[in-house]
N, C-alpha and C positions, 0 to 999 in steps of 0.2 A: 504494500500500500504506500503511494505517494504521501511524505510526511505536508503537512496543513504549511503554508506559508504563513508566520508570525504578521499582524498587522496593527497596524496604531493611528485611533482615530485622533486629528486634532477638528472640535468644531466651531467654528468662530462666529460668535452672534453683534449681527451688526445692524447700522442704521433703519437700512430698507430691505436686510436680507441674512439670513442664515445658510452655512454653508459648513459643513462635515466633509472630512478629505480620509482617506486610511491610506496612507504611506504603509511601505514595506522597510524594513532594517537597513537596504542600502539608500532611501530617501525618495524611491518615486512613485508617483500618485496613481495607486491601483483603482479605487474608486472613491465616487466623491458624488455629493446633490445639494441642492443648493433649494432653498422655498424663499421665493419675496414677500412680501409685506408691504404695507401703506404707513410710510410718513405720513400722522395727520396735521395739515399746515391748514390753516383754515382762514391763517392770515400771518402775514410777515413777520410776527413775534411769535409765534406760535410752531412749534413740532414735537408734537408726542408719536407714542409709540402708543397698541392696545398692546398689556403684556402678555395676556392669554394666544393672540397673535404670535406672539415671540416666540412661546414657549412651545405652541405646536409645532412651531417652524423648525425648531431642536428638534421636537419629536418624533417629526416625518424624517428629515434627514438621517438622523440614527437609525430608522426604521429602513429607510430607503437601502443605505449601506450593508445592512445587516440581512436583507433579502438576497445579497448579491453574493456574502462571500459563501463558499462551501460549508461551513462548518461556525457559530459564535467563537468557539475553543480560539479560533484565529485570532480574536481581538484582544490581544493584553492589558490595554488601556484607551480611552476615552478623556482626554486633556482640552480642557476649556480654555479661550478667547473670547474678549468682550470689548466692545465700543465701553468708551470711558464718558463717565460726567451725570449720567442718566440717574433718578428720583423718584422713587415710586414710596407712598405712602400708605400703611395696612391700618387697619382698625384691631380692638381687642379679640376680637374673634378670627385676626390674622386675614381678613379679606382685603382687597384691594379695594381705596377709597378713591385714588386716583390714576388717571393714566401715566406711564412711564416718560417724563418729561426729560428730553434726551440733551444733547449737548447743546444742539442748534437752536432752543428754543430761548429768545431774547427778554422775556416778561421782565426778568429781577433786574435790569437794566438799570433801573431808578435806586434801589438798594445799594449797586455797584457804585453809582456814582456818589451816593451818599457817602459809602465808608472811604472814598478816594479824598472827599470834600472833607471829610475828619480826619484827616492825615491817617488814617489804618493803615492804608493798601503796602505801604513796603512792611511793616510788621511783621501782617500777617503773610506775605512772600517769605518772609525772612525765615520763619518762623514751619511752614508748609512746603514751598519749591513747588507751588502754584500761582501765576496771575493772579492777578481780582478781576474776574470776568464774569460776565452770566452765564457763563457755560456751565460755570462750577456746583453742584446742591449747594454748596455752603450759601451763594448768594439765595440760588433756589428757596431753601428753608426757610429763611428770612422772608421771603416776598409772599412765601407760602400763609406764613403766620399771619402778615399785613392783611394781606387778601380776605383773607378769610378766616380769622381767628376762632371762629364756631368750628369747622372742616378741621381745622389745627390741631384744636383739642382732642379730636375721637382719634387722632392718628399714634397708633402704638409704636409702629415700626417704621423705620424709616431705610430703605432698600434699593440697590441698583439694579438692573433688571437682570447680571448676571446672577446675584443675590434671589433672584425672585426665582429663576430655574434652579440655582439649586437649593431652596427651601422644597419649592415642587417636587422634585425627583427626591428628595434626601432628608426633608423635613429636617434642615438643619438652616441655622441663620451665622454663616459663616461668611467672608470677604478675603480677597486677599491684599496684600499688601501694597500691590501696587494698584489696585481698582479702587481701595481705600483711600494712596495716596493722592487720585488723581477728584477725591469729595472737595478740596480745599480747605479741609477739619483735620485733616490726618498731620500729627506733628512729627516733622521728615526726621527728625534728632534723636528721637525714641520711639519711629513706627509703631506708637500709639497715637489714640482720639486725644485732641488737647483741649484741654480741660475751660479755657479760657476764650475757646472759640463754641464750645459747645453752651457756655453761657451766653456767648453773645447770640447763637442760633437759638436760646431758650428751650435745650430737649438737654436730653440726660442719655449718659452711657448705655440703659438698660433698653433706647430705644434705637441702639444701634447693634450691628452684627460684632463678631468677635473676630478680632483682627485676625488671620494666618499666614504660614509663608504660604508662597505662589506656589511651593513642593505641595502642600497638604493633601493627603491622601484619605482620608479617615471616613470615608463616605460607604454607605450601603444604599442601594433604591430600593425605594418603598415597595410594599406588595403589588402594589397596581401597576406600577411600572415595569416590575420586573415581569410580569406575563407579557405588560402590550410589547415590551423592548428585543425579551428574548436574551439577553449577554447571557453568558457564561458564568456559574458563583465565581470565577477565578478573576473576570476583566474587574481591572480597577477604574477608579476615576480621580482626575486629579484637577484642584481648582485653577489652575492655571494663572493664566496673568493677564495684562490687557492688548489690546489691538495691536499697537504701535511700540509697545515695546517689545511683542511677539514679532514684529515683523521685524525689527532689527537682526534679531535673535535665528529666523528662519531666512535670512539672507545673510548670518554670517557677520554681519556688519557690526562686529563686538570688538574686531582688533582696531589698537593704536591706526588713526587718520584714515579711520572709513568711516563714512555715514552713510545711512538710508533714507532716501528721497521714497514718500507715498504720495502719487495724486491720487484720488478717487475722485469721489463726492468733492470732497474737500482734497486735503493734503499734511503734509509732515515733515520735518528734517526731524534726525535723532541723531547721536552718536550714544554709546555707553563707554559709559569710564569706570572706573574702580573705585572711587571716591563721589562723594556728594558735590555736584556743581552751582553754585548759586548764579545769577548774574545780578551784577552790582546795579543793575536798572532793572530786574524785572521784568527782562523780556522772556524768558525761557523757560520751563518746567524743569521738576527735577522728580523720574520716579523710578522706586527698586524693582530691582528684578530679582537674583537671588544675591545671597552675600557677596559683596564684594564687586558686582554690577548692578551699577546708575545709567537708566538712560535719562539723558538730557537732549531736550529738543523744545522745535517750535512750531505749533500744530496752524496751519489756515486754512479758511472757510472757503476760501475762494480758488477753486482747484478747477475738477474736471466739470463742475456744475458751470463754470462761469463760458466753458468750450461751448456747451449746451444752448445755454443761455444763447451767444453771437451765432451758431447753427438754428436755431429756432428764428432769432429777431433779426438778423443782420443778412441771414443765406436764406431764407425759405425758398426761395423761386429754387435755387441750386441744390437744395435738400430735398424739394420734389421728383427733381429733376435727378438724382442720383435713386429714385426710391423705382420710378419710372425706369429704367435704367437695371435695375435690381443690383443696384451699388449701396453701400455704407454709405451713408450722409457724411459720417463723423469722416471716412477717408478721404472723401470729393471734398468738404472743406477745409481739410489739413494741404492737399493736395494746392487748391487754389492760394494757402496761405508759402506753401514752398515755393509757388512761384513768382514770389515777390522776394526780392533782397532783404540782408541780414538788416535792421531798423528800420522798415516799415515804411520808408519814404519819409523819415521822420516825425512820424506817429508815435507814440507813448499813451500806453493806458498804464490805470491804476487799478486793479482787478475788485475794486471794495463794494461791489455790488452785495455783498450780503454782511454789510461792515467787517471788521478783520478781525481775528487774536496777534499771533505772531504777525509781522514784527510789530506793529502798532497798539493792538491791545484796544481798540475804539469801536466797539460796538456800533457806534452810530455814523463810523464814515461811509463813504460814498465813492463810487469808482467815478473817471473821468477820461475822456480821449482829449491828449493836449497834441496841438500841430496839426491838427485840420487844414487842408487848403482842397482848391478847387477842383486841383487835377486825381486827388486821389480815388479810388477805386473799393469795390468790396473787398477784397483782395487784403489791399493795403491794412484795410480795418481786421480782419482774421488772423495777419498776420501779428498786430500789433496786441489785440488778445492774450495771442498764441506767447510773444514772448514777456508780455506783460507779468502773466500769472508765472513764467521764471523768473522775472528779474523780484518778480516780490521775495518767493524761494532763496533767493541769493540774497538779500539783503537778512532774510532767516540763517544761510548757511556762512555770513561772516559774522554775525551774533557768536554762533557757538563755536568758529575756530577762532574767537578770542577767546572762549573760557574751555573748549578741549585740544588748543593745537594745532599744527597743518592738517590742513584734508588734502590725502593724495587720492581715496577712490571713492566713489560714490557707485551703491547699490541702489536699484531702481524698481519699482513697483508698483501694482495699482493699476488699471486698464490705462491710464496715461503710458504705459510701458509696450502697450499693444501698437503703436505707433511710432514708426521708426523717425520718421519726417518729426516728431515730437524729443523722439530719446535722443537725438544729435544736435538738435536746437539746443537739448539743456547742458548738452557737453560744451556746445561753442559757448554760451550764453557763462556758465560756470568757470570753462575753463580744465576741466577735470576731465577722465575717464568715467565713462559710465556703463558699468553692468547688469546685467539686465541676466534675470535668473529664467531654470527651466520653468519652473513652476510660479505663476501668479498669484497663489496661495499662501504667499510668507507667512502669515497672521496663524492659518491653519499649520503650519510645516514648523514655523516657532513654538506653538503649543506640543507638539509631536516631543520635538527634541527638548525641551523641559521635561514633556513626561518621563522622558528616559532618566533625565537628571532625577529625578523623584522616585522614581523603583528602582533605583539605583545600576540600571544596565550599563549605565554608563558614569564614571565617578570626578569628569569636567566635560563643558563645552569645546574646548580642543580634540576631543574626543571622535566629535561629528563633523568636523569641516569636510573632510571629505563627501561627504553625502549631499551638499550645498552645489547644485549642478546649475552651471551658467550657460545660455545659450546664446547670446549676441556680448561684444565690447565696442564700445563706441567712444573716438580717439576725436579730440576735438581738435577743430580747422584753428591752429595759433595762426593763422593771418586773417580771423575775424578778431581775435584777443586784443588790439587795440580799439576795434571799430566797435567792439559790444563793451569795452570799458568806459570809452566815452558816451556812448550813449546810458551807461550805465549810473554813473556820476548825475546825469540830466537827471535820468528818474527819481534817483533821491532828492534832489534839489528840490522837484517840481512837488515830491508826494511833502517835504516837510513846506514846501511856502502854500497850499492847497488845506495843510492839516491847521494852518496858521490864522485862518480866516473863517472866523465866528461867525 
């Protein structure tokens, strides 16, 4: 009898989509399913999740996977990944009172600016190794309480929607450390709740989960789970860690002067260091992974939604017209923005169509096209998009090679990575090498290689590099490196005299 091939699910629960991946030992993706979901946006401050939505979406994918392999025996472990920042709030009888209020939603905005207007904000950065943003529960909680301080009061628990799958599956109210540290409550000094922010939020410890490392393993499924799901009494599970520090981690991008670029929705720069990195202005995060790795980065809003966005308002006639065609829109507009030269015909946008975090931190700015003239074309404008939302990226990526270093290589991800005409724009535009992995899956394939760290098959991360399979490198053109510095220089100039004007 053919011995069962060992396999290890990571499943990563995100924005508008759940996705389960089972890697095999040498690192490549035997099977994998994915279930969407609806961002409810109902208006421009506004994005929740339903979490029961969420949670089926786990459910089926697990489900899905598990029809596929030969045998449960195969699955050793089941290793979680989660979008960061999300709020969910339970009543005494542990039901959900509200829906999962995710990153992108802007409500606490007014809060935010409050505690900046009190001089808090570097504080409690100081203090956390998070912004003061509305992204954060901590603003959340607050605005929560304002709002509505009837609703406030019935609320016993207070929960991330990773947290809310695994009370579901585990009936257990555990967090790990890095989904904790990205609440803006978690004190980065002592990877515990701080005591002095949870009074300023007005709740108490007992209505928060119990801090763990991102190894924890200590879980069982419930009975009802364990019928619908089918594992094995042997597959473990492990709480894992979050998005963006999983994706540094499943591209590798943990050694001295690499970082990992994610566009999606949104976007990211990280690096991970061995030590806690602050930035002396508060522009950048700071959260754990396991001892001894910090990742530090800069998350923005305005990523692949903003491509979307100028394909939708700016190309429709030429998005029909690729659809007509049975082309990719998203190709024909990248396609029309290649063939315009490197700066746009001297266009510049500022990508703040859904205000910014990283580098700016301003919730309420506003994107802009500067250098308009007569003669330019749709073109002109897609291309100016296109390099727009890198040169923001870069002004992210020399933030953090002040506080970790040279960057010599940059690892790539995120459906922005499916675009070649995209991955060589951010090389010229950087300046750097950019790799571009087999799998799109970081998120999921960093959860994997954690779980190993956690059953202990493997006793460091140097362990798995080889498993980390690259499939393109892209060498940037040094005879654009003057002509995208100075047009580089512009953009700062023009984003701080723009951010200057009340």
């Amino acid at each position: 009898m053919t011995e069962l091939e060992e396999l290890y699910i990571g499943t990563d629960i995100g924005t508008t989509s759940t996705k389960s991946v089972a890697f095999n030992r040498q690192g490549k993706a035997i099977y994998e399913a994915a279930k969407e979901y609806d961002l409810h946006t109902p208006n421009e401050f506004v994005a929740e999740q339903d979490p029961d939505e969420v949670f089926e979406a786990v459910v089926e994918t697990l489900q899905h996977i598990l029809k596929q392999v030969d045998h449960p025996k195969q699955i050793k472990f089941v290793s979680f990944s989660s979008a960061m920042h999300s709020i969910i709030g339970l009543n005494k009888e542990l039901k959900r009172i509200t829906q999962s209020i995710t990153w992108a939603d802007t409500r606490s905005n007014e809060v935010v600016e409050r505690l900046i207007g009190e001089g808090k904000a570097d504080a409690i950065y100081q203090k956390t190794g998070v912004p003061i943003h509305p992204m954060t529960p901590f603003s959340k909680i607050i605005w929560l309480r304002e709002r509505d301080p009837e609703q406030f009061e019935k609320i016993s628990k207070f929960i991330s929607i990773k947290e809310y799958v695994c009370f579901k599956l585990f009936n257990q109210f555990v967090v790990d450390q890095s989904i904790a540290a990205s609440s803006g409550f978690l004190n980065l000094h002592t990877l515990d709740w701080d005591d002095e922010l949870l009074l300023e939020m007005q709740i108490t410890r007992e209505q928060l989960s119990a801090v763990v490392s991102t190894t924890y393993d200590d879980f069982e499924l419930q009975e009802r789970w364990k019928e619908q799901l089918d594992f094995d009494a042997g597959t473990k599970f492990i709480i894992g860690s979050s998005d963006g520090v999983l994706a540094n981690l499943g591209l590798f991008a943990i050694k001295k002067g690499t970082v990992a670029v994610t566009i999606g929705t949104s976007g990211a720069i990280r690096l991970v260091h061995d030590q806690a990195l602050l930035d002396k202005e508060g522009r950048t995060f700071c959260y754990p992974l396991v001892e001894n790795h910090w990742t530090i980065g800069g998350p923005v809003n305005n990523g692949g939604v903003i491509l979307k966005w100028a394909k939708n308002e700016l190309a429709q006639s030429e998005s029909r017209k690729a659809e007509l065609l049975n082309e990719d829109a998203y190709a024909y507009v990248t396609r029309m923005a290649q063939s315009v030269s490197p700066g746009a015909n001297g266009i510049l946008f500022h990508p703040y169509l859904l205000g910014e975090r990283a580098p700016i931190w301003d919730a309420e700015a506003s994107g802009s096209f500067t250098g308009l003239r007569m003669h330019h074309k749709k073109a002109d404008l897609l291309r100016a998009v296109m390099e727009g939302i890198l040169f923001n990226l870069r002004e992210v990526l020399e933030i953090i090679e002040d506080q970790g270093g040279v960057i010599e290589r940059v690892y790539a991800s995120g459906g922005f990575a499916k675009s070649e005409t995209w991955r060589q724009m951010m090389a010229d535009i950087f300046q750097l090498n950019i790799l571009i992995p087999e799998s799109y899956e970081s998120s999921c394939f960093g959860a994997v290689l954690l779980g190993l760290l956690a059953t202990k098959e493997i006793s460091s991360f140097a362990e798995v590099e080889s498993l980390v399979h690259l499939s393109n490198e892209h060498i940037p053109n040094h005879g654009l490196a003057e002509i995208y510095d100075k047009i580089f220089v512009k953009y700062s100039k023009i984003g701080v005299a723009l951010r200057s004007i009340d």
